[in-house]
C-alpha positions in Angstrom: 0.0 0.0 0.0 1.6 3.9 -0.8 2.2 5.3 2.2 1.1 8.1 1.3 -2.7 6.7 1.8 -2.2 6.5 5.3 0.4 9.2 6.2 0.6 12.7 5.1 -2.5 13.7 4.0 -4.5 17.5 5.3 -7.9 17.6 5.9 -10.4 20.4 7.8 -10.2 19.5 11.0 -11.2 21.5 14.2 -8.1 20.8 16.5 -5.5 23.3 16.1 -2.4 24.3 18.2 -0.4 27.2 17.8 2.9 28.1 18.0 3.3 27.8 21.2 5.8 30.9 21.8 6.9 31.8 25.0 6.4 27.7 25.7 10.4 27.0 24.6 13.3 29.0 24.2 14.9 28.7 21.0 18.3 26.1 21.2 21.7 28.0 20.8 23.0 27.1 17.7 26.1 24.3 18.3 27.6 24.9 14.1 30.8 24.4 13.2 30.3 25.8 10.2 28.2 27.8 7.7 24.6 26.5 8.2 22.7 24.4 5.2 19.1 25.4 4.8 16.7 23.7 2.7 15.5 25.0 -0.8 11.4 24.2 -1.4 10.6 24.3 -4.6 6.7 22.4 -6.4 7.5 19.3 -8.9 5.6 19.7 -12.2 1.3 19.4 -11.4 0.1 16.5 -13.0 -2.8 14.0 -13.3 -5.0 16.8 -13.6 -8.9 16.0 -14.0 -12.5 16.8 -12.7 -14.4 14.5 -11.2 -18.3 15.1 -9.9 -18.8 14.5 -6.5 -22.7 14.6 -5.5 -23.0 17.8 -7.4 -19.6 18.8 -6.7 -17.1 19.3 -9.4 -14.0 18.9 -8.3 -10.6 19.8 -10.1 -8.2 16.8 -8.7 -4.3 17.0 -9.1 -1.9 15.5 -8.3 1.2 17.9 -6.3 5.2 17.0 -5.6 7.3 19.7 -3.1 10.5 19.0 -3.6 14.0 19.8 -1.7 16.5 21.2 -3.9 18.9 23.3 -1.3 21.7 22.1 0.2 20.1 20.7 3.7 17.1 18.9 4.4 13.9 20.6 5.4 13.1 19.5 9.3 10.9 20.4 11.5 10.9 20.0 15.3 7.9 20.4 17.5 7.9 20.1 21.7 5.5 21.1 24.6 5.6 20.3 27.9 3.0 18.3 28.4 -0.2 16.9 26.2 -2.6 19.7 26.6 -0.3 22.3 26.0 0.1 24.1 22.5 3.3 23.2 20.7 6.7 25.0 19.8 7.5 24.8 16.5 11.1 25.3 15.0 13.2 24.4 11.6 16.3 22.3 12.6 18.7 23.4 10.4 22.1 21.3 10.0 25.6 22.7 9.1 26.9 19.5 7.7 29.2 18.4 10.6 27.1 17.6 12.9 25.9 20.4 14.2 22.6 21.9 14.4 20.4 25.0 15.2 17.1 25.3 16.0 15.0 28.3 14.7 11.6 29.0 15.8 8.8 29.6 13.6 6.8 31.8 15.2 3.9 31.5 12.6 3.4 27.8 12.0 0.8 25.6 14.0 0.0 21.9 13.6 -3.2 20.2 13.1 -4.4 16.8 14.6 -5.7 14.7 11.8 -7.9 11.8 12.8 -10.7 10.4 10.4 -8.1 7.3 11.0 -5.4 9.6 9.6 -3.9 9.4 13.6 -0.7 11.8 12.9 0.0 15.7 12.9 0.1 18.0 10.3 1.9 21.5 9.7 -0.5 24.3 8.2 0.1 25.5 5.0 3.3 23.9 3.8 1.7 24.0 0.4 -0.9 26.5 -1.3 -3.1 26.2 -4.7 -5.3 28.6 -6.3 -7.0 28.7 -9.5 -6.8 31.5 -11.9 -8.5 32.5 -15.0 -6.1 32.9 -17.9 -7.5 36.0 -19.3 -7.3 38.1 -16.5 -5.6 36.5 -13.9 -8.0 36.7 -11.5 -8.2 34.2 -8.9 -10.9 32.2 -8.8 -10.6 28.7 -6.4 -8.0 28.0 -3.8 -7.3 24.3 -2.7 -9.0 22.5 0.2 -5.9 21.1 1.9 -4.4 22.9 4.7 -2.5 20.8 6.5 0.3 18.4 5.3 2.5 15.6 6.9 6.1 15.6 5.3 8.4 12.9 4.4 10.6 11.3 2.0 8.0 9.4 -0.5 10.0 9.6 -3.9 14.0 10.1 -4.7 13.5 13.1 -6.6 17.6 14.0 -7.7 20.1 12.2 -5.7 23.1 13.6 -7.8 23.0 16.8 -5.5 25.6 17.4 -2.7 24.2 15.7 0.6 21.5 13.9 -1.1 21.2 10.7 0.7 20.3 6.8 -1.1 18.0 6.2 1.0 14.8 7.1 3.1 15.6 9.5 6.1 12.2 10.7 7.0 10.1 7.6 6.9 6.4 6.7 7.5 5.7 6.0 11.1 8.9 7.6 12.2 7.4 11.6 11.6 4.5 13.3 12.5 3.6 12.1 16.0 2.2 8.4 14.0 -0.8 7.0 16.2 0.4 9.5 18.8 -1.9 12.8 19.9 -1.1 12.8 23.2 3.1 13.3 21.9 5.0 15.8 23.1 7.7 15.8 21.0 7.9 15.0 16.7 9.3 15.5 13.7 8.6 15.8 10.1 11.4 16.6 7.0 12.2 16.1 3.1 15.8 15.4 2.7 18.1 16.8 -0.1 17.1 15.5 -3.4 13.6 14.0 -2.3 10.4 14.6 -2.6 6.6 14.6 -0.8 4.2 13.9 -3.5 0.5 14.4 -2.7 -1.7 12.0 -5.0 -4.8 13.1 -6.6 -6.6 10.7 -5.3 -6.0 11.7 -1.3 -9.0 13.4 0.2 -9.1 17.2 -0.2 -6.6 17.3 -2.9 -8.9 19.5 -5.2 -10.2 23.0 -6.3 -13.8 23.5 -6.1 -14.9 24.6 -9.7 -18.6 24.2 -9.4 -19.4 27.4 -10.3 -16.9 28.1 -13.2 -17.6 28.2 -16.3 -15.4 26.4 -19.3 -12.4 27.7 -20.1 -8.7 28.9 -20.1 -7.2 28.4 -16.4 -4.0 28.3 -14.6 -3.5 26.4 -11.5 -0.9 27.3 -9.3 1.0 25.5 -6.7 3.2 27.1 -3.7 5.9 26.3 -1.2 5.8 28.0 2.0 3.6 31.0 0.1 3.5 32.6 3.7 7.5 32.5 3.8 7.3 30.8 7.3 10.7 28.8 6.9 13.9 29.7 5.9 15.6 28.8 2.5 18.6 29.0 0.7 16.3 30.9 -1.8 12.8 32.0 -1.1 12.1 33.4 -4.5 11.4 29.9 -6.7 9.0 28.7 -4.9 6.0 28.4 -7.3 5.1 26.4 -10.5 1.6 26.5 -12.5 -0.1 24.3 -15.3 -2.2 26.4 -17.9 -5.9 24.1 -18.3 -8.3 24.0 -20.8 -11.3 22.9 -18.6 -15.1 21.9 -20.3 -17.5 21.5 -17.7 -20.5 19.7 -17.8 -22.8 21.0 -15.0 -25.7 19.0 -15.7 -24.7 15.2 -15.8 -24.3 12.8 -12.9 -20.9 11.3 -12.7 -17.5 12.4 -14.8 -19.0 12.3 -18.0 -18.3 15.4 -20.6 -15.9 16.8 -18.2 -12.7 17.2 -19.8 -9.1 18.8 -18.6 -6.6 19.8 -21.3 -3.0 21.0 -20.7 -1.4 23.6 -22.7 1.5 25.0 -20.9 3.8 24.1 -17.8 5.3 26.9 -15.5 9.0 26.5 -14.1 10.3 23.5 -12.9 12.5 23.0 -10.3 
């Protein structure tokens, strides 16, 4: 089974814990040497298509974040004791050995349950539907909390970028844990977290659109909440040619076209 089906995935869900500041100070940094942030960038979208869902069309993708920089992309939550609301921070390595923790004073985590059973960070990823013409935005996607790990090998020639797995299902997240007072979630150098299209709220509501020219546009970090080796590549887009059909039941006469990519990473 992918792991990805049972690990990772946001949904809506009405448990969620902030920051935590004031909870933790941040950890001196202990470097002996320059320190190696991560660089988020989004894979190419794919496996585009609309499905109806009991009136509901839905525009289903399928969406990779990727690590490109030269240090993996951790993060490190704590609190002192099961009720209490969680410190977030970026561990960020300097290749040696040594490490620094940085607070993240904007990021909170989500509990997702629904047999889910793991933690999520809010908006590690963002996607938004815009009209071609005029740019104007016009859907945004339903997912708002995410799980990260290692699920594909994405470019293992870069410096640092290990064989193997290094965050792993049921290693990251708090697995089967809420109570946890302590977890961890990361993409290593040259790997990837890809999000199916298939996984529950992994869509754009388009119900009300009409058929047409669109772009859909996929984000890292859009709120700049963690710190990269470069914070200005991290969006992509595929340009859609979308036919709706808002009066049959099922998929039936609804039809997604591509006809243009944005950067890749």
């Amino acid at each position: 089974m992918n792991a990805r089906r049972l690990l990772g995935f946001g949904i809506a869900l009405p448990l969620i814990v902030g920051a935590g500041l004031g909870l933790f100070a941040a950890q001196p940094a202990r470097t002996a040497g320059p320190l190696l942030y991560p660089d988020l960038r989004m894979g190419q979208i794919s496996d585009a298509d609309v499905s109806n869902v009991n009136g509901q069309l839905q525009l289903r993708f399928s969406a990779t974040i990727v690590n490109v920089g030269p240090g993996p992309m951790e993060l490190s939550a704590s609190r002192s004791d099961a009720v209490s609301a969680f410190a977030v921070s970026q561990k960020v390595y300097d290749g040696s050995g040594g490490s620094a923790l940085l607070p993240v004073s904007g990021a909170s985590l989500v509990w997702g349950g629904d047999g889910h059973n793991h933690w999520h960070v809010r908006d590690l990823e963002n996607y938004e539907l815009d009209r071609l013409d005029n740019g104007a935005k016009v859907g945004t996607g339903r997912k708002g909390g995410f799980c990260f790990f290692d699920t594909t090998a994405f470019r293992l020639t870069l410096p640092g970028a290990p064989a193997t797995q290094q965050y792993t299902p049921g290693t990251v997240c708090g697995q089967n844990d809420q109570p946890t007072t302590s977890l961890k979630m990361g993409i290593s150098v040259g790997w990837s977290d890809r999000y199916g299209s298939y996984l529950p709220d992994q869509y754009i509501d388009v119900t009300n659109l009409n058929s047409g020219n669109y772009r859909l546009v996929a984000t890292a970090d859009a709120g700049g909440q963690f710190t990269e080796s470069d914070e200005t590549n991290n969006t992509t887009w595929v340009d859609l040619k979308l036919t709706l059909n808002h009066k049959g039941k099922g998929s039936g006469g609804n039809k997604v076209s591509v006809i243009g990519y944005g950067p890749l990473p």
